[in-house]
N, C-alpha and C positions, 0 to 999 in steps of 0.2 A: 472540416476537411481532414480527413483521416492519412495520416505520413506514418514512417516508420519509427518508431519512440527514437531509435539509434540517428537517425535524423535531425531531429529535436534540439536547439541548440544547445546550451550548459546553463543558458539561464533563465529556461523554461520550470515553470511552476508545476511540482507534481504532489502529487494525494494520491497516497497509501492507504490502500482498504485490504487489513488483514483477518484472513477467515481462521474461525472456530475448528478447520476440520481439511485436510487435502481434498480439492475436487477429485471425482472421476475425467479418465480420459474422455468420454463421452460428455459431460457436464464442461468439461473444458473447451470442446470444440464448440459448444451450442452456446457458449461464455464469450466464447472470441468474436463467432457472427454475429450476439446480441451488441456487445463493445463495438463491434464495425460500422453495426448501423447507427449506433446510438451516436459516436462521433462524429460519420457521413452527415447528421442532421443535426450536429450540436454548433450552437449560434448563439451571437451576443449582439441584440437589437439590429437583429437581423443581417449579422456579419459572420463568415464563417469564422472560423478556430482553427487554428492548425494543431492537432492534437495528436497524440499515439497514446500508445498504450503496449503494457508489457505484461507477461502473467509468468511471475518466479516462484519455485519450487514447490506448483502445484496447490498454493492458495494464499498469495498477496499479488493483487490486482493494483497496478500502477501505473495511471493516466498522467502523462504530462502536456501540458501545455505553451505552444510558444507566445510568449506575452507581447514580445515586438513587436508581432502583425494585429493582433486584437488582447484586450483583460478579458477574462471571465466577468460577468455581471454576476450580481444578485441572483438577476433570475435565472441567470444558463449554471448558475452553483446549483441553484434548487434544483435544475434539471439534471445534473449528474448525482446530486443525493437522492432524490426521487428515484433514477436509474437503478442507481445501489441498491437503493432499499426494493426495488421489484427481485433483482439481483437475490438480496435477501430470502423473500418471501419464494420465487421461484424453485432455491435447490434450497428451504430448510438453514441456510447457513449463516451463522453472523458475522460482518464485514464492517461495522459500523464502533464498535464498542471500541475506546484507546486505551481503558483501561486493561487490557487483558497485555499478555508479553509474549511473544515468540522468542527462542533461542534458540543454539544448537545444539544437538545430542549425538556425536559426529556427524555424519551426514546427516541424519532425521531430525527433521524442525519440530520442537514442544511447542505448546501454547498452555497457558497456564495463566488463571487467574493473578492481577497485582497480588491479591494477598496472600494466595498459596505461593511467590516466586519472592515474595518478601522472605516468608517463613524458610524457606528453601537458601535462601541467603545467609540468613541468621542459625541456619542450620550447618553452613557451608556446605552444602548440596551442588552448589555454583560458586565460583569463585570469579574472581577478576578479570581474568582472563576466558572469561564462557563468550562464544560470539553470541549478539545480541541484534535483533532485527531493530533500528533507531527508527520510526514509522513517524516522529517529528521532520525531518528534513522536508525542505522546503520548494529545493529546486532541482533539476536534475543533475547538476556538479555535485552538491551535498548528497542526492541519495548514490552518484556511483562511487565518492570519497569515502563515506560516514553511514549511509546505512546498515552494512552489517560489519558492524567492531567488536571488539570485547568490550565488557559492561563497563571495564575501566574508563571506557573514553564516550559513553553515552551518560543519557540521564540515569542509568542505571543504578550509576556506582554510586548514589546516596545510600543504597539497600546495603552495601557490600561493607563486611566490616575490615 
């Protein structure tokens, strides 16, 4: 059952799938119908999901879930990674990998492999204070608090000297 993510209680379970690259406006709108229906139909042993979904700064894709009225299963997990990965395979793009990082670059979000954003660290290229996209968070109180901080206050700041 597809709601408005802002709907979505604060202690709804959400998964962050961050892409390699900005959609297009056009890839976006055919992202959001494909998200609509995939929701519309996404079911746990034949229960719906109260679910939404959000698409921020043109490529992290953020489904949450409200847990009170039904869990996710096994297999309705499978069915949203499944999802993803068509997702994937559809526009070319990766969504799946945690190793990789987004920041910020004023307004313009990087993405950068762990090991070049290590090096980049160690470089002081970024510093402590760089906002950092947290793609760990858990639920959606934690991703509107804690998702995008400075690296000081994420898993980051082990990189940061």
């Amino acid at each position: 059952m597809l709601v408005e993510f802002n709907q979505l209680p604060e202690t709804s379970r959400v998964w962050i799938y961050q892409a390699n690259r900005s959609f297009t406006e056009d890839e976006l709108a055919e992202i959001r119908s494909k998200l609509d229906m995939f929701i519309e139909q996404w079911t746990a042993h034949g229960s719906d999901l109260e679910s939404g979904y959000i698409i921020e700064y043109k490529r992290f894709i953020i489904i949450g879930l409200n847990q009170n009225l039904n869990n996710a299963t096994g297999c309705s997990i499978d069915a949203s990674v499944h999802f993803i990965q068509q997702l994937e395979k559809d526009y070319n793009v990766d969504l799946m990998d945690k190793m990789n990082v987004s920041y910020k670059q004023g307004e313009f979000v990087a993405y950068k492999e762990l090991s070049e954003f290590k090096k980049m660290a160690k470089d002081r290229a970024i510093s402590k204070n760089t906002i950092v996209f947290n793609n760990l968070v858990a639920t959606k109180a934690e991703f509107l608090e804690h998702w995008e901080v400075p690296a000081k206050d994420s898993w980051h700041a082990r990189f940061l000297n």
